[in-house]
N, C-alpha and C positions, 0 to 999 in steps of 0.2 A: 559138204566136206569140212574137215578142217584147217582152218583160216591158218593156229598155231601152229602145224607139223608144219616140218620143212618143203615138202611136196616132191620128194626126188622121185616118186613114182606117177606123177601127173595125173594124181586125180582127183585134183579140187581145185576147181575152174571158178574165177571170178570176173563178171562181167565178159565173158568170151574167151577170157585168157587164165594161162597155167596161174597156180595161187606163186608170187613170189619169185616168178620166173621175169617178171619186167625192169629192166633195169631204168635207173634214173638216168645214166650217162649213155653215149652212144654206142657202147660195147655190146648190146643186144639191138641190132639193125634190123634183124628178119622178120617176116610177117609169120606167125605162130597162130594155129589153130588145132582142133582138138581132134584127134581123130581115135576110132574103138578098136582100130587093127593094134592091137597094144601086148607086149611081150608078158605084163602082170597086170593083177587088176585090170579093169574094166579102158583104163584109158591109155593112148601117148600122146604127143606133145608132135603135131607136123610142123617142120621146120621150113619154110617157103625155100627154094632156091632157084638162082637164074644162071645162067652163063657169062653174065655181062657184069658182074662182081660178087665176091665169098659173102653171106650171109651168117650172120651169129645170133645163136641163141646166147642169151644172159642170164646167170641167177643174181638176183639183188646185192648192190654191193653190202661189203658184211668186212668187219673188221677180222685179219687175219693176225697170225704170233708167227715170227719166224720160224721155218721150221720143214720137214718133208711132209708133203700131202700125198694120198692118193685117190684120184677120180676114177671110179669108173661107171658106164652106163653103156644100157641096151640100143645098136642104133641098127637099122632097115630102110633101105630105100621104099620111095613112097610108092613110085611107076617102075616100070619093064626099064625107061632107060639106063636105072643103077643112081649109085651116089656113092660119095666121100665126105667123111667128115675128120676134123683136126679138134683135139683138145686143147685146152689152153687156158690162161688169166691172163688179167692183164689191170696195172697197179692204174686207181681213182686219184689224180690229185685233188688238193686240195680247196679247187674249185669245181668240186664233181664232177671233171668232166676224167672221161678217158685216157688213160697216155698213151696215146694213139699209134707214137712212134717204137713204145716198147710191148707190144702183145708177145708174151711170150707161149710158144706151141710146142706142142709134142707132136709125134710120128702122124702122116696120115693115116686114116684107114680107108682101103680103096677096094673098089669093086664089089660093093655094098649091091646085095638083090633083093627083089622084092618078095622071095621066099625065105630069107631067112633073117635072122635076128643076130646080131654078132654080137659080143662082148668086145668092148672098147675099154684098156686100161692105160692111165700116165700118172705116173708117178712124177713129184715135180720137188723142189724147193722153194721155198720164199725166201729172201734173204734179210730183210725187216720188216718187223712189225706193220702195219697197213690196212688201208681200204684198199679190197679188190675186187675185179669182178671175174670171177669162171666163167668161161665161154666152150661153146662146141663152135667151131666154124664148118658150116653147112659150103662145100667147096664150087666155087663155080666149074672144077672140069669135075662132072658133067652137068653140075648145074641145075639138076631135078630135086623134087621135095625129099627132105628126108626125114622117118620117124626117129625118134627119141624115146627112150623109157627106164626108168629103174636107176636111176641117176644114183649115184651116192660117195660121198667123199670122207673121208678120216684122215686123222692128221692129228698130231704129237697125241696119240694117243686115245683119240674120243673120236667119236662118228659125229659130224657137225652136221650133213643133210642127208638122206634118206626116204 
């Protein structure tokens, strides 16, 4: 695959994992593997999940401009039990870690099956300049894996991943 695209379609795997999908800080906690059940292209991105706490996928943090973003991507329960997931960032300081206390979320999306593929969209704000990191939180009710695919975000005007 290629190393340089963004990878919001998850299909360039390095070393077992999404290309650019690992974050440095704790904002991306969940165990991620590859799976072929995938809305485009050959691949998606399974999200582990448990019921015993919310799991997140991360894309690498990345310097952002104030301003309106919009996320959206493909998401699908992995099994029969269903799933939910929550969009979101959440601002890096300055010693790369997480700020853990302010992850900021958009709407759930719930009652995720594993026959269908939903579009997920959040529109958000930044309000300064920053390291951030985008997250989906994979929700602990119910807890089960959930797929990811076709990721893609814009904002002041340009497509930043895809």
């Amino acid at each position: 695959g290629d190393t340089s695209a963004s990878n919001g379609n998850f299909e360039t795997w390095v070393d077992g994992k999404p290309n650019n999908w690992t974050t440095a800080s704790s904002a991306g906690n969940a165990t991620l593997s590859q799976s072929t059940d995938a809305h485009g292209g050959s691949y998606s991105v399974k999200v582990g999940g448990t019921y015993s706490a919310n799991k997140r996928i991360g894309y690498k943090e990345m310097e952002l401009k104030a301003g309106e973003y919009t996320m959206t991507f493909y998401a699908k329960a992995a099994t029969a039990t269903g799933a939910a997931v929550r969009p979101g960032y959440v601002a890096i300081k300055a010693d790369g870690t997480a700020d853990s206390a302010n992850y900021k979320y958009g709407d759930y999306t719930n009652g995720l099956t594993n026959g269908e593929w939903v579009l997920v969209t959040h529109t958000f704000t930044i309000a300064a300049d920053g390291t951030y990191c985008l997250v989906i939180m994979n929700s602990k009710n119910p807890g089960a894996d959930v797929l990811i695919d076709d990721f893609k975000l814009v904002g002041n005007g340009a497509t930043i991943i895809e």
